[in-house]
C-alpha positions as CSV (number, residue, x, y, z in Angstrom):
1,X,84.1,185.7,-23.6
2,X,83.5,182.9,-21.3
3,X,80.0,182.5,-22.6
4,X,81.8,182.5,-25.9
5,X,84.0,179.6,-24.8
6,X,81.5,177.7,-23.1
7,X,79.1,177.5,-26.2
8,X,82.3,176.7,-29.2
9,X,81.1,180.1,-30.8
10,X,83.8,181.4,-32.9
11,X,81.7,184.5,-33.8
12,X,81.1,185.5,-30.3
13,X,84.3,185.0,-29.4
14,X,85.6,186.9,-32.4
15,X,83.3,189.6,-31.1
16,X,84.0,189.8,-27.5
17,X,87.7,189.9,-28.3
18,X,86.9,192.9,-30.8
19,X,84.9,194.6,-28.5
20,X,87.5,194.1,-25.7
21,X,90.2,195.4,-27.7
22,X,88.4,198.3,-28.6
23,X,87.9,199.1,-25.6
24,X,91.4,199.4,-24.3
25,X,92.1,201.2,-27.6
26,X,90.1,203.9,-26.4
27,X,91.7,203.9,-23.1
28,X,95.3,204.2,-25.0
29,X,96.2,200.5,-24.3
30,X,97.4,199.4,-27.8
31,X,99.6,196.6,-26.6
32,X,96.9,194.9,-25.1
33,X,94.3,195.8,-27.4
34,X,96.5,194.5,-30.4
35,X,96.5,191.1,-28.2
36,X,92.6,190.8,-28.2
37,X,92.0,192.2,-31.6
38,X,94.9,188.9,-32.4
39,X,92.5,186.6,-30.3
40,X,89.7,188.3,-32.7
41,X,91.8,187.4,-35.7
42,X,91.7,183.7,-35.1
43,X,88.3,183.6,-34.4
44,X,87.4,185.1,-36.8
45,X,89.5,183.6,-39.3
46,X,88.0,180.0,-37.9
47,X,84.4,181.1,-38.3
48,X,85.2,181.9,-41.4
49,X,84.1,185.5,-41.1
50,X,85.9,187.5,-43.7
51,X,83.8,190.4,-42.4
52,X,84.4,190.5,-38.7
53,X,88.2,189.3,-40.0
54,X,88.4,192.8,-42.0
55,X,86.8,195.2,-39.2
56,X,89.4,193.5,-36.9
57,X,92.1,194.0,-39.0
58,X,91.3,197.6,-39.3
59,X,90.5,197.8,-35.9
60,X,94.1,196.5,-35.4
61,X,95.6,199.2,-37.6
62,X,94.9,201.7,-35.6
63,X,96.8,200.4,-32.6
64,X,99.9,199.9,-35.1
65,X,99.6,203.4,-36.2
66,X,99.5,204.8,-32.7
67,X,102.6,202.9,-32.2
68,X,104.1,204.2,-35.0
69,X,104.1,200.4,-36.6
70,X,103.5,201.8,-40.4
71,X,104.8,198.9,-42.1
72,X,102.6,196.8,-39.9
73,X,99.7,199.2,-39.8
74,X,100.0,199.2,-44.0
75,X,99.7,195.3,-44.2
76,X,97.0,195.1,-42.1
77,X,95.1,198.1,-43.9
78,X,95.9,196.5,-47.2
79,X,94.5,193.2,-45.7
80,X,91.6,195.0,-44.5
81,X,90.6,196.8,-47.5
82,X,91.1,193.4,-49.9
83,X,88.1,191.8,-47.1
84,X,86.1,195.2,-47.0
85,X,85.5,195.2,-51.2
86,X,85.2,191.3,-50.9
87,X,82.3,191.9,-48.3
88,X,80.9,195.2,-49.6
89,X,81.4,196.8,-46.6
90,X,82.0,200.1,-47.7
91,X,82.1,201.9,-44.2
92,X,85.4,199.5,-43.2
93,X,86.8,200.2,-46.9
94,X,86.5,203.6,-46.7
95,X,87.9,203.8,-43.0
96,X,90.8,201.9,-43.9
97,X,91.8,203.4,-46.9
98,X,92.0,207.1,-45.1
99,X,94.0,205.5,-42.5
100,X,96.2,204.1,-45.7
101,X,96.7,207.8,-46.5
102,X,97.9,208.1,-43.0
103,X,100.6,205.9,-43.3
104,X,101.7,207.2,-46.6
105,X,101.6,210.6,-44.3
106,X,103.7,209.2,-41.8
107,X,106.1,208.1,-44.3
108,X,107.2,210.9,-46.1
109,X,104.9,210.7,-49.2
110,X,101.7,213.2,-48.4
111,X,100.7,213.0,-52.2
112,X,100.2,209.7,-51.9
113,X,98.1,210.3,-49.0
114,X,95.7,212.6,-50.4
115,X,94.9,210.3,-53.2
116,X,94.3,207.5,-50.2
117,X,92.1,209.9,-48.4
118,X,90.3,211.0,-51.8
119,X,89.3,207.6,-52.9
120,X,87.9,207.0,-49.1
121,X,85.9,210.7,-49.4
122,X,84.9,208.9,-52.8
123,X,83.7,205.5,-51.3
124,X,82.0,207.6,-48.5
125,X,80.2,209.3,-50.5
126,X,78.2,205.9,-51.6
127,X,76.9,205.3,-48.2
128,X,73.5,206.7,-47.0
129,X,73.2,209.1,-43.9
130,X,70.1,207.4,-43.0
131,X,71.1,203.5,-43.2
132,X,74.9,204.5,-41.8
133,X,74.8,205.6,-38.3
134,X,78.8,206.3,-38.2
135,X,78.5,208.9,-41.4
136,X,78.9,211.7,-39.8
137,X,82.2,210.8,-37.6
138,X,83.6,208.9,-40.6
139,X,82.9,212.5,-43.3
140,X,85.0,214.0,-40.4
141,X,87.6,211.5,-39.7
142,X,88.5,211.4,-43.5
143,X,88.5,215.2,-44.5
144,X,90.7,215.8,-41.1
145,X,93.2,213.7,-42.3
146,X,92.7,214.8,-45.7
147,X,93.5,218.5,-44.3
148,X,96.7,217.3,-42.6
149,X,97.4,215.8,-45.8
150,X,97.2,218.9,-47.4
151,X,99.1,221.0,-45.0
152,X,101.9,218.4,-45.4
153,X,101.8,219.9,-49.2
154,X,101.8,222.9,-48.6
155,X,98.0,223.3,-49.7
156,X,96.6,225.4,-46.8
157,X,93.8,227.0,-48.5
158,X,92.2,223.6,-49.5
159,X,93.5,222.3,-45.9
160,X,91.7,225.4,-44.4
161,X,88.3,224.2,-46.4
162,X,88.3,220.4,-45.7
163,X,88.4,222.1,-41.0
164,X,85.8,223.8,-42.3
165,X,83.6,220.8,-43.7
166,X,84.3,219.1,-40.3
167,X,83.1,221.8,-38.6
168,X,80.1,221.9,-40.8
169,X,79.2,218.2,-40.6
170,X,79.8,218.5,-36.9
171,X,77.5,221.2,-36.6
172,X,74.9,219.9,-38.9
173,X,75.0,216.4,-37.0
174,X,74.6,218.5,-33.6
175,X,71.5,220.1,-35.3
176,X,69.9,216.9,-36.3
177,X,70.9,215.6,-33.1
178,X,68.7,217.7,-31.2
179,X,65.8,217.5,-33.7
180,X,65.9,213.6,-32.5
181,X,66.9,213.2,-36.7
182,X,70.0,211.1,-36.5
183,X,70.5,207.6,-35.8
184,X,72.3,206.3,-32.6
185,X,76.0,205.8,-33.2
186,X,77.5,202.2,-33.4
């Protein structure tokens, strides 16, 4: 960041910040995570860097979520989807709209949810194994929601399928893994 400051770059600094905020995201500080992925925001935004500005958004989301922000967590995801299809980055679009399904969850409406999480299944689908290093954890991240989602239904059976397919993607990815087949995680 200070290199980022020294040098005027709005990209770095709209970096840094990201990558600082996700960081104490992982460590389950969403207060000041929210604060850098803000800092990221404005860099962003001044750069003029609609895509960085829509992984930081979604980035953001998450924190909100946590928090049990869904109104917040929704405009953001919204936001974040809009800059995602703008960009054709189908990896942040599809991300963001499973986490969309998770606020619908978290708001009483699981139907709406599972058509959230469908579309991002859908959109998932369009990306390459190969070229997408995050395919794997996304297939899962999406059809675990998507089983929640269904349990919140009342759908176990299907619920019961989509743990399965995680388990299967997990277990395929662990296999590829180990055959030096899969690309490095982002």
């Amino acid at each position: 960041m200070a290199l980022s400051r020294r040098l005027g770059d709005d990209w770095a600094a709209a970096m840094a910040h990201l990558v600082q905020g996700h960081a104490h995201q992982i460590a389950g500080r969403d207060e000041e995570a929210l604060a850098c992925f803000a800092a990221a925001c404005t860099h962003a935004e001044a750069g003029g860097r609609q895509h960085m500005l829509g992984r930081v958004l979604s980035l953001a989301a998450d924190a909100h979520l946590r928090l049990g922000n869904h109104g917040e967590a929704r405009h953001l995801l919204r936001q974040a989807v809009h800059l995602g299809e703008q960009c054709g980055d189908v990896f942040f679009c599809a991300r963001s709209l499973t986490r969309l399904g998770t606020v619908e969850q978290g708001e009483g409406d699981p139907r709406a949810a599972l058509a959230f999480h469908r579309l991002a299944l859908e959109l998932h689908e369009s990306l390459s194994r190969v070229t997408e290093p995050a395919y794997d954890w996304l297939e899962m991240d999406i059809r675990t929601r998507l089983a929640h989602a269904n349990l919140a239904t009342g759908s176990a059976h299907e619920a019961h399928r989509q743990f399965k397919r995680v388990l299967d993607v997990y277990e395929a990815r662990k296999r590829r893994k180990a055959q030096g087949l899969y690309p490095t995680p982002r």
